[in-house]
C-alpha positions as a Markdown table, in Angstrom:
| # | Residue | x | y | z |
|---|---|---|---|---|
| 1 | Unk | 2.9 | 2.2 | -32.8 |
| 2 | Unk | -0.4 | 4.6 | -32.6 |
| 3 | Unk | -1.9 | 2.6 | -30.2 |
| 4 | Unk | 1.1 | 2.5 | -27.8 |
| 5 | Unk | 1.5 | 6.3 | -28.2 |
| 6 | Unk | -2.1 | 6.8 | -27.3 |
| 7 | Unk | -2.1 | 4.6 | -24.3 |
| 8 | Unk | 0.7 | 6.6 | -23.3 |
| 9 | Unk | -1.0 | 9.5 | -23.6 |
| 10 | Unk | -3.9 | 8.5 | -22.0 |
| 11 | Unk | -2.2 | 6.9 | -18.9 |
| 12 | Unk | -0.5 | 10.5 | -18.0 |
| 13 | Unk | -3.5 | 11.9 | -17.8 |
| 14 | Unk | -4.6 | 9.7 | -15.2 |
| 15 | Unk | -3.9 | 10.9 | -11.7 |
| 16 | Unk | -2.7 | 8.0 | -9.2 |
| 17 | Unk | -1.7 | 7.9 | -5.3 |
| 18 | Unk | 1.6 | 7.6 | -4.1 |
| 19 | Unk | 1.4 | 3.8 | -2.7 |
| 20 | Unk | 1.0 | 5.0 | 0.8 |
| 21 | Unk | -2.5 | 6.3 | -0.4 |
| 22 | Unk | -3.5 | 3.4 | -2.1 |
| 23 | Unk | -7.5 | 3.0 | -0.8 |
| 24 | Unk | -7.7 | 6.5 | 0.0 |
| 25 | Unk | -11.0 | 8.4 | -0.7 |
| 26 | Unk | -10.6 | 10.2 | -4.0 |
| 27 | Unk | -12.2 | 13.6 | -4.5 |
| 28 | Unk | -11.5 | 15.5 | -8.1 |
| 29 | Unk | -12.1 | 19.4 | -8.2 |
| 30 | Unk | -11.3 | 22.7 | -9.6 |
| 31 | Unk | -10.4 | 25.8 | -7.7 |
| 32 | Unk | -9.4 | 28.6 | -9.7 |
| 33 | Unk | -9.2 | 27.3 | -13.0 |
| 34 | Unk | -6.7 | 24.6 | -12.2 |
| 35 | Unk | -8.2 | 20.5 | -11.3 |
| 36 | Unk | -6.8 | 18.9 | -8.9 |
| 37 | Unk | -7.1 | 15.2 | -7.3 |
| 38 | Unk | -7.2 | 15.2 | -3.5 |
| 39 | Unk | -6.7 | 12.0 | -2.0 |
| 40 | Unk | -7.9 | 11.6 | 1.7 |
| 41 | Unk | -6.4 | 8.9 | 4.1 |
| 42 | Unk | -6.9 | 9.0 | 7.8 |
| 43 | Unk | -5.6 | 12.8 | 9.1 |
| 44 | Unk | -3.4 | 13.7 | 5.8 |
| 45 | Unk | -4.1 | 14.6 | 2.1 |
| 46 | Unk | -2.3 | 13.8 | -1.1 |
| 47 | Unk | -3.3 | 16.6 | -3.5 |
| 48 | Unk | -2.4 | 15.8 | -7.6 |
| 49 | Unk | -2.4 | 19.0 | -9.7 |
| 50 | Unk | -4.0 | 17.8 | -13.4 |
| 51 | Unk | -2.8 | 19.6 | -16.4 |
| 52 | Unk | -0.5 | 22.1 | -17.4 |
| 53 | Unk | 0.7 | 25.5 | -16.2 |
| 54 | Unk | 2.6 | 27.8 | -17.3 |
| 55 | Unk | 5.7 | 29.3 | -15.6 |
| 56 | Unk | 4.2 | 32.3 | -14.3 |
| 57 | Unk | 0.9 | 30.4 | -12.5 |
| 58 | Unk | 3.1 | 27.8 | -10.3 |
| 59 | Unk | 3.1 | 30.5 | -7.6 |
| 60 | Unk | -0.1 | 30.4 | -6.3 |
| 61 | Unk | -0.8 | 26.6 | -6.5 |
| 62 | Unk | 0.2 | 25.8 | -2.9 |
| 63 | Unk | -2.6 | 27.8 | -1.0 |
| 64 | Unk | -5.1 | 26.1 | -3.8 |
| 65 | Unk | -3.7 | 22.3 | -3.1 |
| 66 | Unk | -4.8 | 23.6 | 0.7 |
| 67 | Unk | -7.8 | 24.8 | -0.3 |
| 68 | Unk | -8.3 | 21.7 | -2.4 |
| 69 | Unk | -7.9 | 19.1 | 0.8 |
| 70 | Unk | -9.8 | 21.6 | 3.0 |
| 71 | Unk | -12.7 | 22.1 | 0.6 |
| 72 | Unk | -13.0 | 18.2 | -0.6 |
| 73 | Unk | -12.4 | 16.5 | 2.9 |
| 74 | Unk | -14.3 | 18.7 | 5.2 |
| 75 | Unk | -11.0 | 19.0 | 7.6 |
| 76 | Unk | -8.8 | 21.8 | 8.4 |
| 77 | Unk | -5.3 | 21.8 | 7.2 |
| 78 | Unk | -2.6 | 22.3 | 9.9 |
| 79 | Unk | -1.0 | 25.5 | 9.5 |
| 80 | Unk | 2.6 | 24.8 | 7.6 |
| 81 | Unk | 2.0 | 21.5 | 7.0 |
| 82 | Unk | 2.4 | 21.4 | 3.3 |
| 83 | Unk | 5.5 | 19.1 | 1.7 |
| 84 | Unk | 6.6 | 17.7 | -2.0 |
| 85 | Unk | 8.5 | 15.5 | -2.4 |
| 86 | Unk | 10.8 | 17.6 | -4.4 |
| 87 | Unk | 11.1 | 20.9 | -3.1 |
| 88 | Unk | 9.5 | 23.6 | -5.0 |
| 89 | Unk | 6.9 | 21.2 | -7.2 |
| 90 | Unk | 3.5 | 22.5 | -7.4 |
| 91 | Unk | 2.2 | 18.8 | -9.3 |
| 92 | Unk | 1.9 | 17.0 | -6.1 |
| 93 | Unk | 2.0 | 17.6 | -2.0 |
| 94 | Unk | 0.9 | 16.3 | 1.0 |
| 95 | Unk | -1.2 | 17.9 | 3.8 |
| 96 | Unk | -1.6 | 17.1 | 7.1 |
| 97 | Unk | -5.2 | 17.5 | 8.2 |
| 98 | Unk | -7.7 | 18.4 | 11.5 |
| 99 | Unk | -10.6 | 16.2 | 11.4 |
């Protein structure tokens, strides 16, 4: 039962694509404090926020996952272009990019 417990553990620390970014250039950094995983495909960005925040901290993680694809991909991100999947989520978006 340990080991399964610490595979678990180890696994959700892992930071994976969504399938449509499966083969996409992966690029791990830390802007303010807080790592992400940006993963580059073509002209958009999936950026994966590792680790934990606190309430309070959430606010400003959307300008750093575009500062995260901007800074790790070389590319511009188009203005407004930010989306989760579910609404409000600061652990994963996607960005649409000027290369």
């Amino acid at each position: 039962m340990p080991i399964i417990l610490a595979l678990l553990l180890l696994l959700s620390a892992c930071a994976s694509p969504a399938p449509d970014f499966f083969g996409a250039a992966r690029h791990d950094t830390v802007i303010d404090g807080i790592r992400f995983s940006v993963f580059h495909k073509g002209n958009e960005a999936e950026v994966v926020r590792l680790g934990y925040l606190g309430r309070n901290a959430h606010a400003a993680v959307p300008a750093l996952m575009v500062r995260a694809a901007e800074e790790t991909t070389g590319c511009a991100a188009a203005p407004d272009s930010l989306r989760s999947r579910i609404p409000g989520d600061t652990g994963e978006a996607r960005i649409a990019l000027r290369c």
